[in-house]
C-alpha positions as CSV (number, residue, x, y, z in Angstrom):
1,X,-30.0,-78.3,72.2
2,X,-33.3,-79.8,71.5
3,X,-33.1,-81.7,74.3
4,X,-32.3,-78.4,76.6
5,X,-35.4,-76.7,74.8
6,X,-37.6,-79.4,75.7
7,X,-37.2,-79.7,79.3
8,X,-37.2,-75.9,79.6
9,X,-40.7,-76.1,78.1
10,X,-41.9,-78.7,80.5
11,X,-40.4,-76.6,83.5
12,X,-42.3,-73.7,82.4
13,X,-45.4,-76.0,81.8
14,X,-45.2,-77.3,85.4
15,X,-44.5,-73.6,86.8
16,X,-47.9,-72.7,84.8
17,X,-49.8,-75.9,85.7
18,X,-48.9,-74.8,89.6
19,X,-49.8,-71.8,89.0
20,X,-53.3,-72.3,88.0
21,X,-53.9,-74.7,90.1
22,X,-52.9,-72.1,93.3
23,X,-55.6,-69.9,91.5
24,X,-57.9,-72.4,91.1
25,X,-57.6,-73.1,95.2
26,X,-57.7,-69.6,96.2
27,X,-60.9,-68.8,93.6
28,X,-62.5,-72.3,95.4
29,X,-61.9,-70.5,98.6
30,X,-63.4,-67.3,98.0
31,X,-66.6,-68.8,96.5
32,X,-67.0,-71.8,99.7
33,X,-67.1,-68.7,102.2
34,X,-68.4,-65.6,100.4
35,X,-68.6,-64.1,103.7
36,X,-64.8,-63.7,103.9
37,X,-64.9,-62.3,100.2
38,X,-67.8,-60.0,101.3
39,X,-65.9,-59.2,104.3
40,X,-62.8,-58.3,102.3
41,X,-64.3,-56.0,99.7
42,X,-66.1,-54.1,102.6
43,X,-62.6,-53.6,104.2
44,X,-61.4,-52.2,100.4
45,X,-64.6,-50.5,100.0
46,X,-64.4,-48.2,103.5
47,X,-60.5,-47.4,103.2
48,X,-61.3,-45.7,100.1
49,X,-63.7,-44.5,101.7
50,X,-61.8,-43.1,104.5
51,X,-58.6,-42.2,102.4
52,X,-61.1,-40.0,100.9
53,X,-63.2,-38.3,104.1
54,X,-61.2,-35.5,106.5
55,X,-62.1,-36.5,109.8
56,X,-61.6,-34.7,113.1
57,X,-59.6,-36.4,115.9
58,X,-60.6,-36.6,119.8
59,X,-58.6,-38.0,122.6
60,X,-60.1,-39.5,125.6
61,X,-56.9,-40.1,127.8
62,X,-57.1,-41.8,131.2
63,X,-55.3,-39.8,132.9
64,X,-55.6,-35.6,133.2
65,X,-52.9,-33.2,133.3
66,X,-53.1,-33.3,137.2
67,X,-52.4,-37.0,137.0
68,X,-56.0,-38.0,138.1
69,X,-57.8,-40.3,136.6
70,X,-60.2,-38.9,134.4
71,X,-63.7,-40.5,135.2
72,X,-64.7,-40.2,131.0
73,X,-62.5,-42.9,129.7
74,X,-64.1,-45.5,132.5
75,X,-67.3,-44.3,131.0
76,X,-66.1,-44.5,127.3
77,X,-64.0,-47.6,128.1
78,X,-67.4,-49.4,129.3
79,X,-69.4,-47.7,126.5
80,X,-67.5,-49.5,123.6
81,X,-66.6,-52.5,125.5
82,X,-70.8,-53.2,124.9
83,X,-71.0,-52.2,121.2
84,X,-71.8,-54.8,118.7
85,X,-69.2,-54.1,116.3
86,X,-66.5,-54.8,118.8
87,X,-66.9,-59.1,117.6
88,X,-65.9,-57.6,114.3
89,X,-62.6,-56.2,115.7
90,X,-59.4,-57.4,114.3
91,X,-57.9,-58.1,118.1
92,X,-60.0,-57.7,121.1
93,X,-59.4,-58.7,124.6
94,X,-61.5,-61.4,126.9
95,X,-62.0,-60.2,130.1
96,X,-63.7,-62.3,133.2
97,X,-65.6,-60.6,135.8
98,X,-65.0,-62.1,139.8
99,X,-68.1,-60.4,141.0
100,X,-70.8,-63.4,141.5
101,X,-73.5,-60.3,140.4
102,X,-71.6,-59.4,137.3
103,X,-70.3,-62.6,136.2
104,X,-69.2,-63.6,132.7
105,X,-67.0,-62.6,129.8
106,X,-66.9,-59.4,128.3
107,X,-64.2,-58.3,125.7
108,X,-62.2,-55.2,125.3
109,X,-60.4,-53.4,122.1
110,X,-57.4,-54.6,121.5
111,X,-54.3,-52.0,121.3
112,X,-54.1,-50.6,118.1
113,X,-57.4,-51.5,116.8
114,X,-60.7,-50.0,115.7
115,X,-65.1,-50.2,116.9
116,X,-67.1,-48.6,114.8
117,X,-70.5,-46.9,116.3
118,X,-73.3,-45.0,114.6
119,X,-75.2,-41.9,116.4
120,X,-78.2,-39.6,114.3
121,X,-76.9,-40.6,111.0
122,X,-73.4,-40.2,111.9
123,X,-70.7,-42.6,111.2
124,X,-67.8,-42.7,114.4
125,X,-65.0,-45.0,115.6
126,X,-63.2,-45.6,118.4
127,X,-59.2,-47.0,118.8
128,X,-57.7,-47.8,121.5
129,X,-54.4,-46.1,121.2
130,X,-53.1,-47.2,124.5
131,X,-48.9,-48.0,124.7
132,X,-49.5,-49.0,128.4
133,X,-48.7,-47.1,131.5
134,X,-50.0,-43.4,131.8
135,X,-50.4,-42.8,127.7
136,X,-53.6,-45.2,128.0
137,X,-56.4,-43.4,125.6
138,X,-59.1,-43.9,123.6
139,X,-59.5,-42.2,119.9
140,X,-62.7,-41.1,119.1
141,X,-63.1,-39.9,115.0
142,X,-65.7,-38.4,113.6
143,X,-66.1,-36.6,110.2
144,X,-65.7,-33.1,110.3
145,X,-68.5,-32.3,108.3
146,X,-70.8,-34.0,111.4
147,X,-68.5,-33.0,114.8
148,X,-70.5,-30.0,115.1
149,X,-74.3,-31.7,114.7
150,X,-73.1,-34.8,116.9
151,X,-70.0,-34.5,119.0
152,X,-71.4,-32.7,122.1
153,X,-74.5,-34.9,121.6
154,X,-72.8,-38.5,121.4
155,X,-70.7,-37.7,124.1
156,X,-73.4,-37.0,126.3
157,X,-75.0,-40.5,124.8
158,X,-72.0,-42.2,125.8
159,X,-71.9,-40.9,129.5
160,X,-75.6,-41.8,130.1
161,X,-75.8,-45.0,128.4
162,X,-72.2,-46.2,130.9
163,X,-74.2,-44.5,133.4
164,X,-77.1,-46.8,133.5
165,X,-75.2,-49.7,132.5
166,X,-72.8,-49.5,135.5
167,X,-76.2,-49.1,137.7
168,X,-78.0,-52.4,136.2
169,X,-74.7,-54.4,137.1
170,X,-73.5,-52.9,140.5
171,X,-74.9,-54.8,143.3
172,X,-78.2,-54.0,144.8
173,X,-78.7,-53.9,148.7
174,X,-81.4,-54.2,151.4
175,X,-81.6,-51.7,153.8
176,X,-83.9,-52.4,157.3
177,X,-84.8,-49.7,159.7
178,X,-83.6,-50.6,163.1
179,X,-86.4,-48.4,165.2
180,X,-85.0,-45.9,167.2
181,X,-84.6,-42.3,167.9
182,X,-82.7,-41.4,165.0
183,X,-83.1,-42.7,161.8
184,X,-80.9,-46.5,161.7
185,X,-80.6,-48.6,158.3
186,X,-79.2,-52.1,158.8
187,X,-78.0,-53.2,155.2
188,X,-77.3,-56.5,153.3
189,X,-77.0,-57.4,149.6
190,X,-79.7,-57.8,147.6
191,X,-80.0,-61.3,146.2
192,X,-83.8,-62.4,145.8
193,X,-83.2,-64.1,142.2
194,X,-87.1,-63.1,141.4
195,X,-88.0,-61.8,138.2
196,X,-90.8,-60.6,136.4
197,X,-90.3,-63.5,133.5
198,X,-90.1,-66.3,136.7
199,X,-93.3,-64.3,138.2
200,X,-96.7,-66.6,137.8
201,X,-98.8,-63.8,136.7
202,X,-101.7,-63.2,133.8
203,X,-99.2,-62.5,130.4
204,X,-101.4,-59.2,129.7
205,X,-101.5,-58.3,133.6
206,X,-97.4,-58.7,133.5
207,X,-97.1,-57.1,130.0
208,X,-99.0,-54.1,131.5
209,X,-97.3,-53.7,134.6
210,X,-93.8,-53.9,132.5
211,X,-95.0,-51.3,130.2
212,X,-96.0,-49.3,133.4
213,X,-92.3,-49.8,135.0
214,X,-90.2,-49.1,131.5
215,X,-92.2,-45.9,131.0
216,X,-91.4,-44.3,134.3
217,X,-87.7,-45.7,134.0
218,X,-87.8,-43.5,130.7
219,X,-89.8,-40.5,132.2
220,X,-87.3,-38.2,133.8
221,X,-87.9,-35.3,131.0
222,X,-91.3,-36.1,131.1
223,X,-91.9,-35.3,134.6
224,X,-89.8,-32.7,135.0
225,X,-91.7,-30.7,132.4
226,X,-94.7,-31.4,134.1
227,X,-93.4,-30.2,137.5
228,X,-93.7,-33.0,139.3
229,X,-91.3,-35.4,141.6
230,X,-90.4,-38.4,139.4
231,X,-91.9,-40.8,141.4
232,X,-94.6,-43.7,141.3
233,X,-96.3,-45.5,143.6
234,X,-98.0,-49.1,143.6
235,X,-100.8,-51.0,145.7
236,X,-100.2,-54.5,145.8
237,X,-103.6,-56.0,147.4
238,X,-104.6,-59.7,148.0
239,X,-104.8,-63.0,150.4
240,X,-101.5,-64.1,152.1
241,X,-99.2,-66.0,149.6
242,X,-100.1,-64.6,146.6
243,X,-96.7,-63.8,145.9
244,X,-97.2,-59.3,146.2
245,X,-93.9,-59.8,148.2
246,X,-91.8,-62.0,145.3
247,X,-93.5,-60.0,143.0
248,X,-92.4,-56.7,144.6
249,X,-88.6,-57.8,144.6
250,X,-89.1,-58.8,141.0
251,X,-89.7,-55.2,140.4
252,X,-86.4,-53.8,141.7
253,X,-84.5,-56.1,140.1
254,X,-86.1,-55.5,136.6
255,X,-85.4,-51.3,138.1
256,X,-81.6,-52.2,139.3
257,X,-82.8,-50.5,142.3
258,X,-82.1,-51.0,146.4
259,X,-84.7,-51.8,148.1
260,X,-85.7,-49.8,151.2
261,X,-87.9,-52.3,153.3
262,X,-89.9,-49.9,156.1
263,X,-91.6,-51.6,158.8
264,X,-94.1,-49.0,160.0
265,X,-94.2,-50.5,163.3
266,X,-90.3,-50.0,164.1
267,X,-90.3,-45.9,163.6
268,X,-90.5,-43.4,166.5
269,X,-93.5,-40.9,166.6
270,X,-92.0,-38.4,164.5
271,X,-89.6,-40.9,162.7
272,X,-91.2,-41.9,158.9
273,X,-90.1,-38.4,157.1
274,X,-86.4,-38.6,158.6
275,X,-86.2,-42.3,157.1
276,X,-87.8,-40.9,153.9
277,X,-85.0,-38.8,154.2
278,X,-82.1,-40.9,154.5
279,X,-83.0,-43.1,151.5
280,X,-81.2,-42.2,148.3
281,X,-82.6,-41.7,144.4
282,X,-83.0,-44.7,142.6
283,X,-84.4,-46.9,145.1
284,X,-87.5,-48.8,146.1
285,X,-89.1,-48.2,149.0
286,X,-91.1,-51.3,150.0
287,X,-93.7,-51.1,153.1
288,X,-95.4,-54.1,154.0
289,X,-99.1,-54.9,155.4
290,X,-100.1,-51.3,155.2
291,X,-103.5,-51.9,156.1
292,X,-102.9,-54.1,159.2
293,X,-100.9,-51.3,160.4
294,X,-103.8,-48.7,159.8
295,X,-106.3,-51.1,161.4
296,X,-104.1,-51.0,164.6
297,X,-104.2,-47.9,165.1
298,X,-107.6,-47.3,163.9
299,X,-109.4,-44.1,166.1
300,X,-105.7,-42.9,165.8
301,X,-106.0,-39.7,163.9
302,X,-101.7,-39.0,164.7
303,X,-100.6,-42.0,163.5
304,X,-103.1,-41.7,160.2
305,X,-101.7,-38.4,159.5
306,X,-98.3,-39.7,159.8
307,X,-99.1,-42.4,157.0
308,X,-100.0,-40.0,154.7
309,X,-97.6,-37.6,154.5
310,X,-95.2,-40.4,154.4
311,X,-96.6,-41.4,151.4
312,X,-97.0,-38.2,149.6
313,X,-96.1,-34.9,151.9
314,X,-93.1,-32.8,151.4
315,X,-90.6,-35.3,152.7
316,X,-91.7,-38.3,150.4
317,X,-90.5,-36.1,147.2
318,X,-87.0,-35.7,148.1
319,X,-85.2,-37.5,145.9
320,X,-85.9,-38.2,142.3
321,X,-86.3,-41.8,140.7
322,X,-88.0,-43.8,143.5
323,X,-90.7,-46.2,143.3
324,X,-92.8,-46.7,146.4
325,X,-94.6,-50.4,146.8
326,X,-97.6,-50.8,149.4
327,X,-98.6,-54.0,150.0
328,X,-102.2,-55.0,152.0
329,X,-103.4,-58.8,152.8
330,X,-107.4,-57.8,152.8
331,X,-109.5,-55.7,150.0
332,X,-109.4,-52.1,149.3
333,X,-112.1,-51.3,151.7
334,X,-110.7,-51.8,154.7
335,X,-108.9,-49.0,154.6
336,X,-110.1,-45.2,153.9
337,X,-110.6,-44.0,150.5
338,X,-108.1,-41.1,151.2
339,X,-104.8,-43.9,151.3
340,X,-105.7,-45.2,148.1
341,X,-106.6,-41.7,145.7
342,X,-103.4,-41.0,142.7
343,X,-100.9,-39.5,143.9
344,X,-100.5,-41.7,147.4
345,X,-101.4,-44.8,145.1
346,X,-100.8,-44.7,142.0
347,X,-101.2,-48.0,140.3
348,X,-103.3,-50.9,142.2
349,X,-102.5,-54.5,141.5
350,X,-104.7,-57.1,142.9
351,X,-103.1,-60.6,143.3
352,X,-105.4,-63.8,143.6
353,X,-105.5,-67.1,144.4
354,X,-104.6,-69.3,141.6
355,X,-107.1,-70.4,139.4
356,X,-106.3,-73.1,137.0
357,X,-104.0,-70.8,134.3
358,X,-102.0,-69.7,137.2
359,X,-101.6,-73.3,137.7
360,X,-100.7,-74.2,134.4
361,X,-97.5,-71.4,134.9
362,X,-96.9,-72.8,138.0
363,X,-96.5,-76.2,137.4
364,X,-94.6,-74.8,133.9
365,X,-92.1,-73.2,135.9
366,X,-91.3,-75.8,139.1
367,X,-92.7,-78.8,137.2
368,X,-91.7,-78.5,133.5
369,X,-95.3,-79.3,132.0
370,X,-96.1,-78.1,129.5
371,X,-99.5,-80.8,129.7
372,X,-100.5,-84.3,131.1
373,X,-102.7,-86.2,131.5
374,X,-103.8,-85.4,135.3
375,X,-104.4,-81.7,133.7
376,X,-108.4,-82.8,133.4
377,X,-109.1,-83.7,136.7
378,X,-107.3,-80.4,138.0
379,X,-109.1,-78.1,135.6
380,X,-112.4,-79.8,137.0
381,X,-111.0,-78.6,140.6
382,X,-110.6,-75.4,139.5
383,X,-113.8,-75.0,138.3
384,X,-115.5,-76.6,141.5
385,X,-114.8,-73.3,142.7
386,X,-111.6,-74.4,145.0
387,X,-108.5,-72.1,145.2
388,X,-105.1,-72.3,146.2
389,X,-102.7,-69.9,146.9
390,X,-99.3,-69.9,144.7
391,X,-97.2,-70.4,148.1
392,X,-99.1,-73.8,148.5
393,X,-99.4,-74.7,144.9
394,X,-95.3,-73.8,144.6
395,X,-94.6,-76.2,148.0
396,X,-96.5,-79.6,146.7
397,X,-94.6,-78.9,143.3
398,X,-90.9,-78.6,145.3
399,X,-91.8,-81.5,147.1
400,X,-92.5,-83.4,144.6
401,X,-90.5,-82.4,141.9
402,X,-88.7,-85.6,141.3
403,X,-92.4,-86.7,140.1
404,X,-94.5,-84.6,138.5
405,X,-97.6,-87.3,138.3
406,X,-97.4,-87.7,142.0
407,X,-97.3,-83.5,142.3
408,X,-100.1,-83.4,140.2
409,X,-102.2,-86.3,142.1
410,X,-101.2,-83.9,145.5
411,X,-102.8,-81.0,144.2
412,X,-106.0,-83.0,143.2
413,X,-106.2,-84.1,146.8
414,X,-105.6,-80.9,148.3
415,X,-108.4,-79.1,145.6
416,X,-111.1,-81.7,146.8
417,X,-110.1,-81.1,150.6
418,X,-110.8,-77.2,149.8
419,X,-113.6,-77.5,148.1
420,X,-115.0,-79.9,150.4
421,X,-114.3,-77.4,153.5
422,X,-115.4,-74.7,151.5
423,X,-119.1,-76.2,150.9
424,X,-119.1,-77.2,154.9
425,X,-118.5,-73.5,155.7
426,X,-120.2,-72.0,153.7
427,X,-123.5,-73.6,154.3
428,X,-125.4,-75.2,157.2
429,X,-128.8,-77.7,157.5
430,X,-130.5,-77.2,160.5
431,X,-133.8,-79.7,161.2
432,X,-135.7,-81.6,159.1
433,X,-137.3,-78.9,157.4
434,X,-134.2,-77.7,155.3
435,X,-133.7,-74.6,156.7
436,X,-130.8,-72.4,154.8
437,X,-128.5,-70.3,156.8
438,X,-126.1,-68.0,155.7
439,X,-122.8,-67.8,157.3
440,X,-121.1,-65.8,154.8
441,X,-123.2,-62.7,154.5
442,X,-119.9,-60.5,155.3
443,X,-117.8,-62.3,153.3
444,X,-120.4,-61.7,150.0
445,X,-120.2,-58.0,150.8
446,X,-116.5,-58.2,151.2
447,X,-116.4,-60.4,148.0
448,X,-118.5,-58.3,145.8
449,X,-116.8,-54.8,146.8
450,X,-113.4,-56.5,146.0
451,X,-114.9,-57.9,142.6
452,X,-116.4,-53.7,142.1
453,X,-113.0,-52.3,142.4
454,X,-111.8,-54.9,140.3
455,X,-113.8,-55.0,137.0
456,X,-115.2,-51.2,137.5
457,X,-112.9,-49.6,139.8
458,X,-113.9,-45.7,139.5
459,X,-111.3,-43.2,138.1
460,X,-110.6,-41.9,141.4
461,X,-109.2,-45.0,142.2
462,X,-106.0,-44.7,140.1
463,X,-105.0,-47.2,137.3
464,X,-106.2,-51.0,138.6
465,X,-104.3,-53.7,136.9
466,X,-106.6,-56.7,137.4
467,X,-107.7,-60.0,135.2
468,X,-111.8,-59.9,133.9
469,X,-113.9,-61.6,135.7
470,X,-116.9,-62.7,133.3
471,X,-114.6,-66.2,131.8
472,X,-114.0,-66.9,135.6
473,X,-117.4,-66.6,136.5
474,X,-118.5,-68.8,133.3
475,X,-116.1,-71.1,134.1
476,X,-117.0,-71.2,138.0
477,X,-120.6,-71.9,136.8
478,X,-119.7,-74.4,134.6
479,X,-117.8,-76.0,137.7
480,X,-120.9,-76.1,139.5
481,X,-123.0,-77.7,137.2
482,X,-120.9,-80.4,136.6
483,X,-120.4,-81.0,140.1
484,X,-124.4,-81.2,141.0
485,X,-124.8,-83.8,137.6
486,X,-121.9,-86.0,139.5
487,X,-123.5,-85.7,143.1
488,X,-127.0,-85.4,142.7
489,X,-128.8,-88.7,143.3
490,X,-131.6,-89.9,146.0
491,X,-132.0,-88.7,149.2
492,X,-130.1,-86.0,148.2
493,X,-130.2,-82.2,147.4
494,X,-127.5,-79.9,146.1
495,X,-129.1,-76.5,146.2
496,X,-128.7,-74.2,143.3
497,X,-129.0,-70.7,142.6
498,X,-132.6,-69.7,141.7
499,X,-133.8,-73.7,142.2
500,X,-137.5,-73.4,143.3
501,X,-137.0,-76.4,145.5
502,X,-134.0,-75.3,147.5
503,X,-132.7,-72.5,149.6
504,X,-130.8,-70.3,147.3
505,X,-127.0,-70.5,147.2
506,X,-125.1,-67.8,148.5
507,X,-123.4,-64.9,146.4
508,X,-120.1,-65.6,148.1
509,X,-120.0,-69.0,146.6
510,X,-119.4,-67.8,143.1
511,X,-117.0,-65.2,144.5
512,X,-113.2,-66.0,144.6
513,X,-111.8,-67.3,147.4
């Protein structure tokens, strides 16, 4: 007997010993991850919570009574297939998109299972109460004390926010006009990869423009309370190879918007309001080298008057949610005042040659610098007053991009070879008594006009989105200077501005190229 007592009391012992020990390990577990403990009492904490609550109860099935597909659920199906609290799902399924546009993984409720949403202060869920086959339907619950304040609304949440989703990952196209008699489009998908981020652009010039673009994407109740078409138009003005074209396919693809690519000189006589016509909301309508157009048909009152009610007559407002880009190689003045005024032009956006920041994003982007040690000697090219145009700047750095010293050392080269030609054509010696001659008179007046419209462009302009000029110009000065302490030596003169001894230098040499 005493021997029988004993070893029940060390089989108890070593059932308690276990025991604890099994506590001890699950107690360990619960304070090394906190989060799953955390996790748990929420779980405990909202079915009380819910065991508690009357809630009302509304299906979304797939299919209607008629047997057709009922186009909500795609809508709802997408809608919760993006919130956030889908990760936190118990079961969710991982789908993979074939599309090269819309690549990548998404997931999708599980069967069974629950995503919670929030909407004005309201708590929702949706579960997916699908069994397969035609009973396919999502659950939408609400509290009943809040279906009347939010169901209509959320619902209507739901369809817009699938709405614009489905339009940002469709595929965009290009549409050409063909010329013709009657209105032909020649199509193609859209694939420029440009974007706004990849865009070599002043940060506060691109912040402003992005600001501009977000705001009329969310304007529609805006404008229609004002009466007018929901529409905006854009001037994009500068030298060839500035980028206006990259920069204007940047823009639809930050819109998720076709692009309708007009060339002027393809439409009939009476032609440009029936293409107006056949383009569709939500598009771009791109027209290219507006001003060499105009300057063709200059003494052409017809074909003037065509322009402008293609850009804002009767036929250019059909259709809401279009953006209209105009692009022009030369300054503002070479066309008439009456092409640029709101309303035709709304925003104007004047793209330059590269100075040595533009560089710096450049060579960021194709290059990878951040700085080196070459970054001197271009900065002093800069400031000689030499400019290149991103196209030529973005071709040395492809070339060279296995080597970014020897990209570098290439745009050195080809900064002192503009500069140089820039000082040979710009002024002239003729005879031994130094006689100065001008050769650039137009150019100043071209210059200084374009430098007007951009640093005090009047109001009847429209809204000009342009970099400062007075750090350039200090900068362009200090350039100068530098340059005449390196050259200047016997036998030779480097003319300044407002040197008593020497001819004066022209405007246009402080000007932009």
């Amino acid at each position: 007997m005493p021997l029988r007592a004993a070893a029940s009391c060390v089989g108890s012992g070593a059932l308690g010993a276990l025991a604890y020990a099994a506590m001890a390990l699950a107690a360990l577990r619960l304070l090394l991850s906190y989060k799953s403990a955390l996790y748990a009492l929420r779980r405990l904490w909202r079915c009380a919570d819910e065991w508690a609550q009357a809630y009302q109860y509304v299906d979304v099935p797939r299919f209607g009574c008629d047997g057709g597909e009922n186009p909500l659920f795609r809508k709802v199906a997408a809608y919760v297939a993006a919130l956030p609290s889908l990760e936190d799902a118990d079961a969710a399924s991982v789908l993979s998109s074939a599309s090269r546009t819309n690549g990548g993984l998404s997931l999708q409720l599980g069967p069974g299972h629950t995503a919670r949403d929030a909407f004005l202060g309201a708590r929702l869920a949706w579960t997916n109460a699908s069994a397969g086959g035609e009973s396919e339907r999502l659950v939408l619950r609400v509290r009943r004390h809040d279906r009347t304040r939010v169901l209509r609304p959320y619902l209507q949440h739901v369809e817009a926010v699938a709405d614009e989703m489905e339009q940002r990952r469709r595929e965009l196209c290009l549409f050409a006009n063909t010329g013709g008699a009657a209105p032909r489009w020649a199509s193609a998908p859209f694939t420029h990869p440009a974007t706004l981020d990849a865009v070599a652009m002043d940060p506060d010039l691109k912040s402003r423009v992005r600001a501009d673009l977000e705001t009329f994407l969310k304007g529609r109740a805006y404008y229609l309370r004002l009466g007018r078409v929901w529409r905006r138009s854009y001037l994009l003005y500068g030298p060839p190879g500035t980028g206006k074209s990259t920069f204007a396919a940047a823009m639809a693809r930050f819109l998720g918007y076709d692009v309708y690519d007009i060339d002027l000189s393809r439409a009939a006589t009476d032609d440009l309001r029936a293409l107006l016509l056949t383009t569709t909301p939500r598009s771009l309508i791109l027209v290219e080298d507006l001003d060499r157009y105009l300057l063709q048909g200059a003494g052409d009152e017809a074909r003037a008057a065509r322009v402008l009610s293609f850009m804002d007559g009767v036929a250019s407002c059909c259709g809401e949610e279009r953006v209209m880009v105009f692009t022009m190689r030369g300054g503002k003045d070479a066309v008439d005042a009456a092409v640029l005024r709101p309303g035709r032009l709304d925003v104007h956006i004047h793209f330059t040659l590269c100075d040595f920041e533009a560089f710096k994003a450049l060579a960021s982007n194709y290059l990878g610098l951040k700085d080196h040690k070459l970054y001197p000697q271009v900065e002093e090219g800069f400031h000689g007053g030499a400019r290149l145009s991103p196209a030529e700047l973005g071709e040395i750095m492809l070339a060279n991009r296995g080597s970014p010293s020897r990209a570098l050392r290439n745009v050195i080269t080809k900064l002192h070879h503009v500069s140089a030609k820039v000082h040979r054509r710009n002024t002239s010696w003729s005879g031994p008594g130094q006689q100065w001659e001008d050769q650039s008179s137009s150019a100043r007046a071209s210059a200084d006009s374009a430098e007007a419209d951009e640093v005090g462009a009047p109001a009847s302009c429209g809204v000009v989105f342009g970099k400062d000029a007075p750090m350039r110009e200090i900068k362009k000065l200090y350039g100068l200077i530098k340059i005449r302490s390196r050259r200047e030596g016997p036998g030779v003169l480097v003319p300044l501005e407002g040197d008593a001894h020497g001819p004066p230098t022209p405007a246009h040499n402080d000007r932009e190229r």
